[in-house]
C-alpha positions as protocol buffer text, in pm:
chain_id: "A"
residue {
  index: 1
  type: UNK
  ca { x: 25222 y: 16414 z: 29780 }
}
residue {
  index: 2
  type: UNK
  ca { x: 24976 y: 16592 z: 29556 }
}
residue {
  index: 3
  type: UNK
  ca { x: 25081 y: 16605 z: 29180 }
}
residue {
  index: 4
  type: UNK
  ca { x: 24809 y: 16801 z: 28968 }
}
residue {
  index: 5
  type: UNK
  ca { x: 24760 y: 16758 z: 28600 }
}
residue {
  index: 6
  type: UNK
  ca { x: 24634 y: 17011 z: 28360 }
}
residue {
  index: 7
  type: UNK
  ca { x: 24565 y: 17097 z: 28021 }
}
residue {
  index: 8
  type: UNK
  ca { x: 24221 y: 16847 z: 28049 }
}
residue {
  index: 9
  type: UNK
  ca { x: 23959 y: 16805 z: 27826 }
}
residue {
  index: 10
  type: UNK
  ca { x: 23649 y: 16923 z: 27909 }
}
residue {
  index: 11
  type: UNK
  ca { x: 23491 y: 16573 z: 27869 }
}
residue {
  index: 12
  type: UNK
  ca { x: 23746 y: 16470 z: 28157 }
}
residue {
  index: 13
  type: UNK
  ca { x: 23563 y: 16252 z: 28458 }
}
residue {
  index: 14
  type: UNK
  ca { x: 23728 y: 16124 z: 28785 }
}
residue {
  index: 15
  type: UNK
  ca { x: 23694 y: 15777 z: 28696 }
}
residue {
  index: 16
  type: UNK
  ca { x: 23885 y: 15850 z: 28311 }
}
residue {
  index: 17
  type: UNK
  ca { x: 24177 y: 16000 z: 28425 }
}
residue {
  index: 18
  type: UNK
  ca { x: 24208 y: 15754 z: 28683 }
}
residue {
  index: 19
  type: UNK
  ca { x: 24225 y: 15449 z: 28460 }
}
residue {
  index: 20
  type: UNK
  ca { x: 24411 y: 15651 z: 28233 }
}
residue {
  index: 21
  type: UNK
  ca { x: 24705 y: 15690 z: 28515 }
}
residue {
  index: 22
  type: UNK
  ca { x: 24665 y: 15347 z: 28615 }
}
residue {
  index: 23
  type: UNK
  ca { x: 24955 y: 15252 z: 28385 }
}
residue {
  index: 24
  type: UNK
  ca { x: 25151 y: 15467 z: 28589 }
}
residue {
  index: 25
  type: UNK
  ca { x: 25021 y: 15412 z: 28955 }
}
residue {
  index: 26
  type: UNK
  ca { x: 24731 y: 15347 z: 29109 }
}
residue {
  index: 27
  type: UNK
  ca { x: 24571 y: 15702 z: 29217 }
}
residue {
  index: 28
  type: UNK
  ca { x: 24415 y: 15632 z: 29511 }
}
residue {
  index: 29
  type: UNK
  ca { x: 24252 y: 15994 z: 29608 }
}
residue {
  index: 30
  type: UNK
  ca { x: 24181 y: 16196 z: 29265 }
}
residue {
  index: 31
  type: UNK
  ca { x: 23973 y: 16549 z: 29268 }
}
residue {
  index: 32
  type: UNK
  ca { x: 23849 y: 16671 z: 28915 }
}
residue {
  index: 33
  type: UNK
  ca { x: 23850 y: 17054 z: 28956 }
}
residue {
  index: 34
  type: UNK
  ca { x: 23645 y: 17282 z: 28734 }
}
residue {
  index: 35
  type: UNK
  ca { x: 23718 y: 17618 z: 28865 }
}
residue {
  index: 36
  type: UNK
  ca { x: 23893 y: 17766 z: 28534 }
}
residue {
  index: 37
  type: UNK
  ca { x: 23820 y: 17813 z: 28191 }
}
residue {
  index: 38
  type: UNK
  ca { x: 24008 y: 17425 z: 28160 }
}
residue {
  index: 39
  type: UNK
  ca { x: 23994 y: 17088 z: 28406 }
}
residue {
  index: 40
  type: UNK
  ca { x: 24250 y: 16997 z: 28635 }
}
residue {
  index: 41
  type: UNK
  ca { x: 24305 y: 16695 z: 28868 }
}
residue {
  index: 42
  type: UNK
  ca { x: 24470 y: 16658 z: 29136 }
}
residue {
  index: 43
  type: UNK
  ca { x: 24591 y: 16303 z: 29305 }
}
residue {
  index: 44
  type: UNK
  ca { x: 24710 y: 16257 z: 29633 }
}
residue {
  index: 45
  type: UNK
  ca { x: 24991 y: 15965 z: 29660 }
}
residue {
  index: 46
  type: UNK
  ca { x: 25100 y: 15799 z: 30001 }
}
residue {
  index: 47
  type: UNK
  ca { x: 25483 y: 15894 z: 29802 }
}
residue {
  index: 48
  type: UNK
  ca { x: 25821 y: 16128 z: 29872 }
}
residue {
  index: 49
  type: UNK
  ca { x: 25870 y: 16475 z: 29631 }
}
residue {
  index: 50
  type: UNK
  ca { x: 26124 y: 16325 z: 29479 }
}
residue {
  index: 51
  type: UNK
  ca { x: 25899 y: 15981 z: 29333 }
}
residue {
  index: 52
  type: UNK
  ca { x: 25616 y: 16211 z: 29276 }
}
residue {
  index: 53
  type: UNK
  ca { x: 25830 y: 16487 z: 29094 }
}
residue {
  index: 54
  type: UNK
  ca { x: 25955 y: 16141 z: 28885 }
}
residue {
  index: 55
  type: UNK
  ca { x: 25614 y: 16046 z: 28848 }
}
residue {
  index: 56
  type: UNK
  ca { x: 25474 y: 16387 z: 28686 }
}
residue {
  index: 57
  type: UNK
  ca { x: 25763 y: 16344 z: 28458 }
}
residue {
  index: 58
  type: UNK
  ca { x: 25645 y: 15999 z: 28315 }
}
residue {
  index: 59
  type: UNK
  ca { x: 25292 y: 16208 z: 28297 }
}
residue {
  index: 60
  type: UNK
  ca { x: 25406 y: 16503 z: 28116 }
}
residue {
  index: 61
  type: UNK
  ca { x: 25387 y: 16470 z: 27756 }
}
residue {
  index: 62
  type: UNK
  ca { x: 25105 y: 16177 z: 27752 }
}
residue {
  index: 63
  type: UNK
  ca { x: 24803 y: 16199 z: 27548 }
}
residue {
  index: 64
  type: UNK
  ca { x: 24448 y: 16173 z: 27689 }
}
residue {
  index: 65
  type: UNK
  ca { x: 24165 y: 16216 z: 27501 }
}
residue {
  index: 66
  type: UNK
  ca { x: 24392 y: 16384 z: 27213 }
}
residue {
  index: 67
  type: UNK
  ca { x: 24548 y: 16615 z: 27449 }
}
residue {
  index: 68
  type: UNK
  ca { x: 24889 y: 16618 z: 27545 }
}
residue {
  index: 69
  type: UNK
  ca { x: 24871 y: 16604 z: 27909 }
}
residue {
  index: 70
  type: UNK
  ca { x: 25115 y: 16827 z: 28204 }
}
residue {
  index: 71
  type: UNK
  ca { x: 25163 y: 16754 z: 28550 }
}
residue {
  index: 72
  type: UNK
  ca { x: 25386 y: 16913 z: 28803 }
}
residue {
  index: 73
  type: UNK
  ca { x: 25426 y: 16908 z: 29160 }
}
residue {
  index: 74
  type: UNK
  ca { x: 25296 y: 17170 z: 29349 }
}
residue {
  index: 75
  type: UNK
  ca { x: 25542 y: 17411 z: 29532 }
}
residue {
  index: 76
  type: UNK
  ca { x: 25346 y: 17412 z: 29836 }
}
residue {
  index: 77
  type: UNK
  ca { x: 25151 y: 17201 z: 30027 }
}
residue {
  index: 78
  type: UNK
  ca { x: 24811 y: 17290 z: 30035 }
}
């Protein structure tokens, strides 16, 4: 399952977000995506909807880098 995570600073690297979400699980594919005007990331996790969906929920809310991080599961599968 793919759960992306927004509202990045612009300082954000692949390696920082994934020790920062190491608390929660061990990311074990993570894509830093610059395409906007603000980083995303996007992890892929061997995982159902329904732990991922729990997952972005324990994400939502958390600070990183004094930003207060969200994280959602994507509709569709890309």
């Amino acid at each position: 399952m793919r759960i992306v995570i927004g509202n990045l600073p612009d300082t954000v690297t692949e390696e920082g977000i994934r020790e920062a979400l190491s608390e929660f699980a061990p990311a074990e594919k993570v894509k830093l995506l610059k395409e906007s005007d603000t980083p995303s990331v996007v992890i892929d996790m061997e995982m159902t909807r329904a732990g991922a969906e729990a997952l972005a929920k324990r994400i939502q809310g958390k600070r990183y880098e004094g930003k207060e991080l969200r994280a959602w599961v994507p509709t569709m599968d890309w």
